[in-house]
N, C-alpha and C positions, 0 to 999 in steps of 0.2 A: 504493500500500500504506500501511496503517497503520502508526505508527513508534512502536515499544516501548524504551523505555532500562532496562535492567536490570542489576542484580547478575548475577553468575553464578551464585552460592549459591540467589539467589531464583528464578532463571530456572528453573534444576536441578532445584528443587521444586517448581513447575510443571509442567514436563515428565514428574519420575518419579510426583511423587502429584496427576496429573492429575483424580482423580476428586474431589478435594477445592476446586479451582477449577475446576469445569469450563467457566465461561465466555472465562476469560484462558485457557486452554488451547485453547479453537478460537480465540480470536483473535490468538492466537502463531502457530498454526500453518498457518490459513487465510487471513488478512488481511492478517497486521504482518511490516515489516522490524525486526528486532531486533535493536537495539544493544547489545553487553555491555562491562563494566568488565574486561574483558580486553586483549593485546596479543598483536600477531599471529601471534606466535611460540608463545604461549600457546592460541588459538585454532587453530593448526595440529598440534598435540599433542593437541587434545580431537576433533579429526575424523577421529575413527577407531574401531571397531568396542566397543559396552562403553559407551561415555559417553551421559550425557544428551543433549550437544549432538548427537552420531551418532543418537541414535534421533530427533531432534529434526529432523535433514535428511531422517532418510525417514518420517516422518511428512508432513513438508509440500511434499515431493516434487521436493527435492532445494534447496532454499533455506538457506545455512549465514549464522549470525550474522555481524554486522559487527563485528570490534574498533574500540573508540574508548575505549581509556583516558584518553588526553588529556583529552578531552572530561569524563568524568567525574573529573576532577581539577579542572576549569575549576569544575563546579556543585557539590563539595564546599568551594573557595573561598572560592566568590559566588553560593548560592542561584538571586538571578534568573537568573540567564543563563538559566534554564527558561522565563521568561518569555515567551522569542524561538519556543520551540516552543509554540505553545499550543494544539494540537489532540493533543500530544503526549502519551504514559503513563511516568511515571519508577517504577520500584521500585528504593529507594534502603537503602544500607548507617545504618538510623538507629530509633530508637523509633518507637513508633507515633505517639505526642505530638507527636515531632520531626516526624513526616512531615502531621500534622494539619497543625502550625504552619504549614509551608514550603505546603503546599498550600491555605490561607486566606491565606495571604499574597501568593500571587505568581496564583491562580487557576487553575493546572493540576494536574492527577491527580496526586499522591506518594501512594505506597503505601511500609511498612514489609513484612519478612520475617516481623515477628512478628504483622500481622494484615492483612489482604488480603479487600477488597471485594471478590466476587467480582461483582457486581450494579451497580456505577458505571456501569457502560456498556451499559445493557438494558432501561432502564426508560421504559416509552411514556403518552401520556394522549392519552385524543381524548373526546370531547364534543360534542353538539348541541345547540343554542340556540337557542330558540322565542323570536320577537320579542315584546315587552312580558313574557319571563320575568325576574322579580326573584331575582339570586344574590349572595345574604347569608348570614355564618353569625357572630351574635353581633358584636364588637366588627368583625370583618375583611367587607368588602364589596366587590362589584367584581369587579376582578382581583385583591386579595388572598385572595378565595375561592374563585375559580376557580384560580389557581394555586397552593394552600394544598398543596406536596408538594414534597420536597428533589429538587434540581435537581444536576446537576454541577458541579462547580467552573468560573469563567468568570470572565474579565478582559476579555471583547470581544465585542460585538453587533451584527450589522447586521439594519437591517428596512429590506424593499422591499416597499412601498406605492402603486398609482400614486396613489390617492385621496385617501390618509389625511390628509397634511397640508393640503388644502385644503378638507376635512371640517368643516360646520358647522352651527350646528343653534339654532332659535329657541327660546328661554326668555324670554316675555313679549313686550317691547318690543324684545330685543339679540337680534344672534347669537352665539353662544357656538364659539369653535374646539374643535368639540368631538372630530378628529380628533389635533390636539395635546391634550388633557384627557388622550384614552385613553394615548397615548404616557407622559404622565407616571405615570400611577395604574398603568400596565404594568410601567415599571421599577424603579417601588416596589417594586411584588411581586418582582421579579428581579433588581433587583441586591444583589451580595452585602453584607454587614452591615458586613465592614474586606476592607480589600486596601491591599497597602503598594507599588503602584505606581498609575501612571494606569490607569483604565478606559477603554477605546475603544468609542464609540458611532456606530455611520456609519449616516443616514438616509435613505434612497435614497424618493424622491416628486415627482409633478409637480405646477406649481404654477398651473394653468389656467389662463396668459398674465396671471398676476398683475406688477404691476410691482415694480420693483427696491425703493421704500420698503415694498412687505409683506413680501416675501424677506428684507429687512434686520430689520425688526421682528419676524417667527416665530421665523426664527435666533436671535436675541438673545435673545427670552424662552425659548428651548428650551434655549438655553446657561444660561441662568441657573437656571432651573426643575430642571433634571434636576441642576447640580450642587450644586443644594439638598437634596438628596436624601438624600445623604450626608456623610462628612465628607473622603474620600480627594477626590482629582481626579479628575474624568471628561472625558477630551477628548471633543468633539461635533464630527460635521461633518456637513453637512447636503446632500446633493445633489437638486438641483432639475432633474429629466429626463423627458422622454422617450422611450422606444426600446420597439422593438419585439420585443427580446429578454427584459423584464420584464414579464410578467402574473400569473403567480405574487403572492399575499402572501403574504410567507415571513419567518420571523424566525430569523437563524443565531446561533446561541453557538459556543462551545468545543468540544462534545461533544454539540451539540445541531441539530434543524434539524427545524421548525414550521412550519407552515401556518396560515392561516386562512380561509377558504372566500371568503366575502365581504369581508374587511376586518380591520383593528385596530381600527377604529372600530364597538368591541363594545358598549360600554354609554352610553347614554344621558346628554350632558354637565349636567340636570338636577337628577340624584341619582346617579349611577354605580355605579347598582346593577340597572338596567331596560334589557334587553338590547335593541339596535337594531331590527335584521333577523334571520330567520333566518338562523344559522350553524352552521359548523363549525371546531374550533378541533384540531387534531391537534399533537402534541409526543412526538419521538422520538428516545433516546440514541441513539447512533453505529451499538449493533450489538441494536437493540430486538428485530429478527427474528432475530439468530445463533441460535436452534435451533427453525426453523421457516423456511427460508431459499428465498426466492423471489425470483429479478432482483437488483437489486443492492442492497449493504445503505445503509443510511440515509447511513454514513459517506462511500460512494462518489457519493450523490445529494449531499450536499453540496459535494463536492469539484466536482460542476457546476455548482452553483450559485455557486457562489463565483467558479468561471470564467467565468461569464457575467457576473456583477457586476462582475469585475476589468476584463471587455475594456470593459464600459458607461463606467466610470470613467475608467480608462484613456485612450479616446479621444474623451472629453470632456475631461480633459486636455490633449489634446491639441487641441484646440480653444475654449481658453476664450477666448480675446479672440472667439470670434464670438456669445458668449455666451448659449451651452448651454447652462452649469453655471453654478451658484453659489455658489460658496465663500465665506464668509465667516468669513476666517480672524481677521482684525482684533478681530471682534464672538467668534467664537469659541476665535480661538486653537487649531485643530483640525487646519488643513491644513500641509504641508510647505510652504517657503517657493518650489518646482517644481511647486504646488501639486497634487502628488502624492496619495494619500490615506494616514494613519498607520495604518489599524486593522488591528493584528495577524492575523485571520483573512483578509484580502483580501491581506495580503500573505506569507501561506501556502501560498499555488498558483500 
């Protein structure tokens, strides 16, 4: 289930004047587990015949809220601690401004009571790409024009590639890495503009029996390249595999979870603006189908992917002296010193 933190006052207006959010209102009540700034004693007084929260259990068919005051004393504190949920939805006791701030800073959903997105989590884009087509528009090229459209809040990204990073491509006399190009010119367009803690980047690609001085040199220029990017920290880690649980290219955020038909190795390392192959490139919030709903929603697709990717990682970890994986924490400073993986969304499921 999806995990909702909320006010009780906001929650309340939700539930009573549902016709005015009507997206958080199916996904309160079809999706999320829902946390309130209440205690249990308080909670066990509202579940009963009359209140929001009672018409709130039989609407979702007998599911009643979690108290965790605690908790919401912890993130009135200290902010981050939201940071630890990051797939997570807060609607918190604060301004609208207040709740901007706190959710450009830390990269997860904060909503205020006095103004409420109802559309953060519903918005899709897909696209097809005809090889040798040029996508430009004025100063932005690339993937800054293909991805030219507000995205969710996000602090952490994984893309599984099996190709990409060993993707390359002649311009004249050189070959050009031009599957690392795309990676960079990608995160341009998506990573956010500030965030006041590290971003998490996990790179999941095979590196076709290449030896350990090009693993060590890619890494290195991906670390450095990407946290050129901006001015916060981006921890990077780079996993170099195999398995046969990965075919999919998929690119997961926060609130998000992409596709790319063919590859990330979308545009042409020449001019990055002359599209490879034909493609397709699909991008979908968590609950893009909630009112057209078929199979299961984007959120719950993600949550397998991420399990597949966790066990990949995982027990490559646990096999790194026969060396699987390749971590290069040294060059990137990325990995746990168990050499575990940090990035917040893998270690979500």
């Amino acid at each position: 289930m999806y995990t909702i933190y909320s006010e009780k006052d906001i929650f309340e207006n939700i539930v009573v004047f549902n016709d005015q959010t009507p997206n958080w209102y199916n996904i309160l009540c079809n999706h999320s587990e829902v946390c309130l700034n209440i205690t249990d004693s308080e909670l066990a007084n509202e579940e009963k015949q009359g209140t929001p929260i009672f018409e709130f259990i039989m609407a979702n068919g007998g599911r009643s809220p979690i108290a965790l005051k605690d908790y919401f004393d912890t993130i009135y504190e200290d902010n981050s601690v939201i940071s630890a949920k990051p797939r997570a939805a807060f609607f918190l006791n604060c301004s609208e401004e207040e709740a901007a701030s706190i959710q450009s800073s830390y990269g997860v959903i904060v909503q205020s009571g006095e103004s409420i997105n109802d559309n953060i989590l519903t918005g899709s884009f897909k696209r097809k790409l005809f090889k040798d087509e040029e996508i430009e528009d004025g100063i932005n090229t690339g993937w800054k024009t293909l991805l030219n459209f507000n995205f969710p809040p996000s602090n952490s990204m994984i893309i599984s590639d099996n190709y990409l990073l060993q993707s390359t491509e002649r311009v004249g006399a050189k070959y050009i890495a031009s599957g690392k190009m795309n990676v960079i010119w990608m995160l341009d367009a998506l990573l956010p503009a500030t965030l006041s803690i590290p971003y998490h980047i996990t790179i999941i690609s095979e590196d076709n029996n290449q030896n350990e001085g090009w693993r060590n040199r890619l890494a290195g220029e991906l670390n450095t390249e990407i946290n050129n990017l901006r001015n916060y920290e981006i921890n990077v880690e780079i996993v170099f595999t195999k398995s046969e649980l990965l075919h999919e290219r998929i690119l997961l955020m926060n609130y998000v979870n992409s596709s790319c038909e063919h590859g990330f190795y979308v545009f042409k390392a020449k001019d990055g603006i002359t599209v490879h192959v034909v493609n397709k490139i699909q991008i979908n919030s968590y609950f893009s189908s909630l009112n057209n709903s078929q199979g299961e929603s984007e959120y719950q697709v993600a949550n397998k992917d991420l399990s597949l990717l966790k066990i990949v990682c995982n027990d490559l970890s646990e096999h790194i002296h026969a060396g699987t994986l390749v971590y290069r924490g040294a060059i990137l400073g990325g990995c746990n010193p168990n050499k575990s993986i940090k990035n917040r969304l893998l270690n979500d499921v």
